[in-house]
DRENMAR-961540 format. One record per residue (C-alpha): x, z, y. Coordinates in Angstrom, 1 decimal. Last residue first. Layout:
! residues N
SITE      xx      zz      yy
SITE       X       Z       Y
...
This chain:
! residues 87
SITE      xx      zz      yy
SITE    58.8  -178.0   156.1
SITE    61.6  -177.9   154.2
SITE    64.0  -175.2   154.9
SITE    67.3  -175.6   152.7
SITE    70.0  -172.9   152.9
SITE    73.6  -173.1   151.7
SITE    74.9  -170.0   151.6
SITE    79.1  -170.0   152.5
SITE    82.5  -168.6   150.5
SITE    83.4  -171.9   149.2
SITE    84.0  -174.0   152.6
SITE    85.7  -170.7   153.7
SITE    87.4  -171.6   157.0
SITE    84.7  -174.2   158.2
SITE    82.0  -172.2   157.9
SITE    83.5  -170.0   160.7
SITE    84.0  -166.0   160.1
SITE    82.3  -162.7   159.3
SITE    79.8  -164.3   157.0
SITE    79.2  -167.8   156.8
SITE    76.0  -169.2   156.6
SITE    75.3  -173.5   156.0
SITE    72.8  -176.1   156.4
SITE    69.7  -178.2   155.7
SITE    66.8  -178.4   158.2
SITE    65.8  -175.8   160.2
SITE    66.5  -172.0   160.1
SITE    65.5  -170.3   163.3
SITE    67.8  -168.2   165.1
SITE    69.0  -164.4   165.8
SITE    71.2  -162.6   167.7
SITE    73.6  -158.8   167.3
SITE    76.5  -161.7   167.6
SITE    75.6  -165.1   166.4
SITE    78.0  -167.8   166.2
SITE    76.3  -171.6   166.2
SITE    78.5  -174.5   164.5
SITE    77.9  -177.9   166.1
SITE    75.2  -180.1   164.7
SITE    75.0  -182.9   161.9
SITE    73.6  -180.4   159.3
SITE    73.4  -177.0   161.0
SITE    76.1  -174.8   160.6
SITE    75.7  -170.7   161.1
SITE    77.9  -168.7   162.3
SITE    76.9  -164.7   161.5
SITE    78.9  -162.6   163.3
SITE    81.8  -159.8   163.1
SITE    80.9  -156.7   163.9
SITE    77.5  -157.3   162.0
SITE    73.5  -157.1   162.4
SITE    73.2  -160.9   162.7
SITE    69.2  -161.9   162.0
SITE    68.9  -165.3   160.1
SITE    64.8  -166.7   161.1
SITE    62.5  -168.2   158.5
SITE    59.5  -170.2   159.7
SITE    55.9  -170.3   158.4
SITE    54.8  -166.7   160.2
SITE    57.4  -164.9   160.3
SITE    59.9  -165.1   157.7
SITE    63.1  -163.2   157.9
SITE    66.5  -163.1   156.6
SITE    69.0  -160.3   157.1
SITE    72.7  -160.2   158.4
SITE    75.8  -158.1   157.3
SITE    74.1  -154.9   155.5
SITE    78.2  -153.8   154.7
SITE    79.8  -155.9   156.7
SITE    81.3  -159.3   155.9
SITE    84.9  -160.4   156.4
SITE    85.9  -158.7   153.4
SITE    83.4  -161.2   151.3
SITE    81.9  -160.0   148.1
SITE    78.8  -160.8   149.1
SITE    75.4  -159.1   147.8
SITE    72.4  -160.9   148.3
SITE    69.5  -158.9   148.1
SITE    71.8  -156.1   149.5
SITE    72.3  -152.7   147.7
SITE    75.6  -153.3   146.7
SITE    76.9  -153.4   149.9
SITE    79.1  -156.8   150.7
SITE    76.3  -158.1   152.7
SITE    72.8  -160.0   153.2
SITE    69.2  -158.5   153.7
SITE    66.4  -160.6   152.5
């Protein structure tokens, strides 16, 4: 799933903050990774855990949570995914 403001993204966001093909979404195997490809990160918020910034990284989605695009999940509360993995 590829994630940004362009119009040809999966999930198009109408964010400034986010780039044009922001971040992607992978599965491999039976886990789902969030790949930043952006000048301004991904963060990404865990349930109960700190806020993680990627920059050109990747991690595993676990758990509940949120994606920001371009900024923290914290500054735009309404402008985040919410993502679900259950296992």
């Amino acid at each position: 799933i590829v994630i940004g403001r362009d119009v040809s993204c999966n999930l198009v966001v109408p964010d400034r903050m986010a780039s044009r093909q922001h971040a992607r979404i992978e599965r491999r195997r039976d886990k789902f990774f969030v790949i930043d490809q952006s000048t301004n990160g991904t963060f990404v918020l865990f349930d109960g855990e700190p806020e993680i910034t990627l920059r050109r990284e990747e991690v595993m989605l676990r758990g509940k949570g949120r994606i920001a695009l371009g900024h923290s999940v914290g500054d735009v509360a309404d402008e985040t995914i919410h993502f679900e993995v259950k296992g």
